[in-house]
C-alpha positions in Angstrom: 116.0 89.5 89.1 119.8 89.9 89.7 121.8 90.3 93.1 124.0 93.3 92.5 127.5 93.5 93.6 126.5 94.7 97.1 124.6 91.5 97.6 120.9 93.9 97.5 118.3 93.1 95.4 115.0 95.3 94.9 112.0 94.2 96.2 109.2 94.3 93.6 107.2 97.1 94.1 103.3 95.2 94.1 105.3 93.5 97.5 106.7 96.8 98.9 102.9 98.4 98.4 101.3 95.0 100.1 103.5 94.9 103.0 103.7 98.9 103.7 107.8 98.5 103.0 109.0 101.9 102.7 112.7 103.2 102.6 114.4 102.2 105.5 111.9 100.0 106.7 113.9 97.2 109.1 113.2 93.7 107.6 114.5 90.1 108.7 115.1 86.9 106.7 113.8 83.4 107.4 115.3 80.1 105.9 112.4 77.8 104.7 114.0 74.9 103.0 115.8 76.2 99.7 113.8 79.4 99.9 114.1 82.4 101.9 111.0 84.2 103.9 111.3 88.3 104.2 108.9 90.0 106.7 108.4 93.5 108.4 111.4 93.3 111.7 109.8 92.8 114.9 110.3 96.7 116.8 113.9 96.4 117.7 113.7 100.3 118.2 112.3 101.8 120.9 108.9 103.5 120.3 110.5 106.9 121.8 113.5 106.9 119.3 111.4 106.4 116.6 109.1 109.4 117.3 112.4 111.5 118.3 113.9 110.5 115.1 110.8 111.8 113.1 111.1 114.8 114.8 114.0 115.5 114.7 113.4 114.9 110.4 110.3 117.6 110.6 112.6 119.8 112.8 112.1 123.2 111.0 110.6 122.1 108.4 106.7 123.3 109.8 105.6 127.1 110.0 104.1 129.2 112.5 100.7 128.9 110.5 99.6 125.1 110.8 97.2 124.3 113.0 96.0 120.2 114.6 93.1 120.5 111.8 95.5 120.5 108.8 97.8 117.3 110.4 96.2 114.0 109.5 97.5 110.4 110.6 98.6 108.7 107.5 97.6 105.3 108.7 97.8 101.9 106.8 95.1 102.2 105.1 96.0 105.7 104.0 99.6 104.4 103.1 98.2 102.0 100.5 96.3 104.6 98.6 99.5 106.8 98.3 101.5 104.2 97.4 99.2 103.0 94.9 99.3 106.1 93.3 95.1 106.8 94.7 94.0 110.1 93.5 93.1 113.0 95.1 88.9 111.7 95.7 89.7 108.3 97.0 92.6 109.9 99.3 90.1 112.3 100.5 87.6 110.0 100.9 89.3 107.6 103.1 90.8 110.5 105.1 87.2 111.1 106.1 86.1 108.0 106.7 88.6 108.4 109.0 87.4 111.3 110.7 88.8 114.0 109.0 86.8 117.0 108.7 87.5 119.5 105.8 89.2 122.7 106.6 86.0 124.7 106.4 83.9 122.1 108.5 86.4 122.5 111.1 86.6 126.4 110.7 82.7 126.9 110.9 83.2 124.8 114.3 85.3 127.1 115.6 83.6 130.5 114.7 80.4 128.8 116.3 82.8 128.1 119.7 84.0 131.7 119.6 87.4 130.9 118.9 87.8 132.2 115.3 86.5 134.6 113.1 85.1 133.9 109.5 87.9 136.5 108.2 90.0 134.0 109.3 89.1 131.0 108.4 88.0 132.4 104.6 91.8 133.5 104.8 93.1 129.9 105.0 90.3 128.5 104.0 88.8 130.4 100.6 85.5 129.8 99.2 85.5 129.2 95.6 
């Protein structure tokens, strides 16, 4: 592994995955002897810039159309299955271990509270 020009070098991949490093990911440097330490920055950020930055990203980018049942948390252990390329079943799988509920599930729920119809929910949610 080099040092380019810039003075960057890439962080293997296997690492990035095991520490959840994603692009623009704030990291800070240790000495240890001859060797140097890397680690996840402490939150220099402010929690409320952070979310108003990732807003501010999504800005337009949504449609009138979502609803709260198709947004799910992509949390660390989620993060690791994308970024280990996980397909589609163990994705899903963990998504409802973490208390996801499938589009229909959550649809039935809500024609049984009177708050949908089943024309509606077969419209986003088709059988077959």
């Amino acid at each position: 592994m080099r040092i380019n020009a810039k003075g960057q070098v890439t962080i293997p991949k296997k690492i990035r995955n095991q520490l959840s490093l994603l692009p623009r990911t704030e990291v800070e440097f240790e000495m240890a002897g001859d060797h140097a330490l890397i680690r996840k920055a402490k939150h220099t950020t402010p929690a409320g810039a952070r979310v108003r930055r990732a807003v501010d990203a999504l800005s337009g980018k949504a449609d009138t159309h979502i609803s709260t049942d198709e947004i799910m948390t992509l949390t660390p252990a989620m993060r690791r299955l994308v970024h280990s390329d996980g397909d589609d079943a163990k994705l899903r799988e963990q998504a409802y271990r973490e208390g996801m509920k499938p589009l229909r599930v959550s649809g039935a729920s809500k024609i049984a509270a009177g708050l949908s119809t089943t024309e509606e929910v077969v419209k986003v949610a088709p059988l077959g």
